[in-house]
N, C-alpha and C positions, 0 to 999 in steps of 0.2 A: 504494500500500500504506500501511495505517499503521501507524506507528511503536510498537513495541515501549512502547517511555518514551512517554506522552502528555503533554508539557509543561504544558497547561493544566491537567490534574488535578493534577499536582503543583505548580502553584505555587497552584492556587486553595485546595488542603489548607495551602499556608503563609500564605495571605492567613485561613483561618477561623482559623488560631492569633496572627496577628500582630493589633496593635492600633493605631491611630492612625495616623502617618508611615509605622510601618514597615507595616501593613497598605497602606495605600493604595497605598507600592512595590512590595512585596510582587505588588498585582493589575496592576499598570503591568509592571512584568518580564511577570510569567504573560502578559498580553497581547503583550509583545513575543517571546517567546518561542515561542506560538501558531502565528507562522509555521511553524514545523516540522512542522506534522501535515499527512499527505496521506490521501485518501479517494480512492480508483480511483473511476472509475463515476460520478461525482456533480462538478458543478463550485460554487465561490462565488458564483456566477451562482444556481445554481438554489436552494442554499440559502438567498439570501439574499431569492432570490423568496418562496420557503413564511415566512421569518423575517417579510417584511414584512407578507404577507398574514395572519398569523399575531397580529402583535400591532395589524393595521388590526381585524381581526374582533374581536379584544381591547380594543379602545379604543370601538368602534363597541356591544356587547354587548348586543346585539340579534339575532343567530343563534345559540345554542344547539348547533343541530346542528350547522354550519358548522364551531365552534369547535372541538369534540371531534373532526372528522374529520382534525386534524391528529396527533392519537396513534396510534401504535399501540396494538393491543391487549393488549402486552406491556408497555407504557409506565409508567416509576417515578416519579412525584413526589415531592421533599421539600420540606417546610417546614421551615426552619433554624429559625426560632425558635419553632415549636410544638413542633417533633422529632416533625412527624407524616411516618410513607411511608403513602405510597399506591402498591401496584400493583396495575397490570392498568387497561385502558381506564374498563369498568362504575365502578370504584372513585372514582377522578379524575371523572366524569361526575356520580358521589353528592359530591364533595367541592367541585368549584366549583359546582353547581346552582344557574341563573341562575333559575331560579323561584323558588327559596325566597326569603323574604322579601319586603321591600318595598324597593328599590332606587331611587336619582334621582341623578343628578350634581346639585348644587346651581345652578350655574349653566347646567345643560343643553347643556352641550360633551361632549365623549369623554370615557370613562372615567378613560383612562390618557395620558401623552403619553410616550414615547421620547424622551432627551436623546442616547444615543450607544448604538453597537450597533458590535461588534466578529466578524467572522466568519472561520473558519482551520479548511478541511475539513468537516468534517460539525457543528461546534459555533459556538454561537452565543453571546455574552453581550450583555445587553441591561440597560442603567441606564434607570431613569426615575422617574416620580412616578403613581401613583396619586391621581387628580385628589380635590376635597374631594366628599363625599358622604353621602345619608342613607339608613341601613339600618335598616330597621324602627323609623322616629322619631330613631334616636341619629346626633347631626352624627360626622361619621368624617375622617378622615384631615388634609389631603393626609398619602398615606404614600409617600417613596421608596422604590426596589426596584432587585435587582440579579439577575436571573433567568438562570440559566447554562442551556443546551437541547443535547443531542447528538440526531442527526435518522441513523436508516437511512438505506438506498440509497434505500428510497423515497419518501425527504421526509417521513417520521413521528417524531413524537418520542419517543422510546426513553428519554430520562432527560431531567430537568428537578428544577434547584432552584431554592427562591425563596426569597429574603432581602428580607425585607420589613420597614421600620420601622413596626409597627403604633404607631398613636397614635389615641387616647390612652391610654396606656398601662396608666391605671389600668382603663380600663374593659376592654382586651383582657386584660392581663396580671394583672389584680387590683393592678398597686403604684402 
């Protein structure tokens, strides 16, 4: 069953208000804390199957479809620092669209690389870096990220944020 109180929601909501030290603790608790959630039905094993396969197709970014069959069709994306939601499958499908554009890894390795990936019940959190890359002409990145996923019974992603340090700042951000 799970738990009433979802630990990792409540500390990852003290980690978006906390800053620096206390931030970083902040998501170290939230993780240690994680332990407490349980999910019937579904084990660590298999989440942590779909999580890998999940950000392998991710890194790799050359299946398209592949990629999207890990949502559900109910499934909410946030961007934390654009303050964009997306829901609904179709939605998310128009929001990462690996065709639009002109895309290259600059040095033609994976996209993305995974540094540490934490898993407790049906959620997943996932740090890494967004390797450096060119999007229609403009050099980009490398950008770190911290991607939080809660996954259904049936291995779909049901809620996903991403924190992403988009750089270069001036050009994503305007400053």
């Amino acid at each position: 069953m799970m738990y009433k109180y979802n630990a990792i929601q409540a500390r990852i909501g003290a980690f978006r208000l906390g800053k620096g030290v206390a931030g970083a603790l902040s998501l170290v608790y939230c993780l240690l804390l994680s332990a407490c959630t349980v999910l019937p039905n579904s084990s660590e094993a298999d989440v942590q199957a779909v999580a890998h396969s999940y950000f392998e197709t991710y890194a790799e970014r050359s299946d398209f479809d592949r990629f999207m069959r890990f949502y559900a069709d109910d499934a909410k994306l946030t961007d934390i620092v654009y303050g964009n939601e997306i829901n609904g499958k179709d939605n998310i499908r128009d929001f990462f669209d690996w065709h639009r554009g002109d895309f290259t890894v600059v040095d033609a390795g994976p996209a993305l690389e995974v540094e540490e990936q934490v898993i407790s019940g049906n959620q997943v959190i996932t740090k890494g870096v967004f390797r450096e890359f060119e999007y229609n002409g403009n050099r980009m990145g490398p950008w770190k990220f911290i991607i939080w996923q809660e996954l259904n019974q049936a291995g779909k992603v049901i809620a996903q944020e991403d924190w992403i340090n988009y750089t270069p700042k001036k050009i994503m951000l305007g400053s």
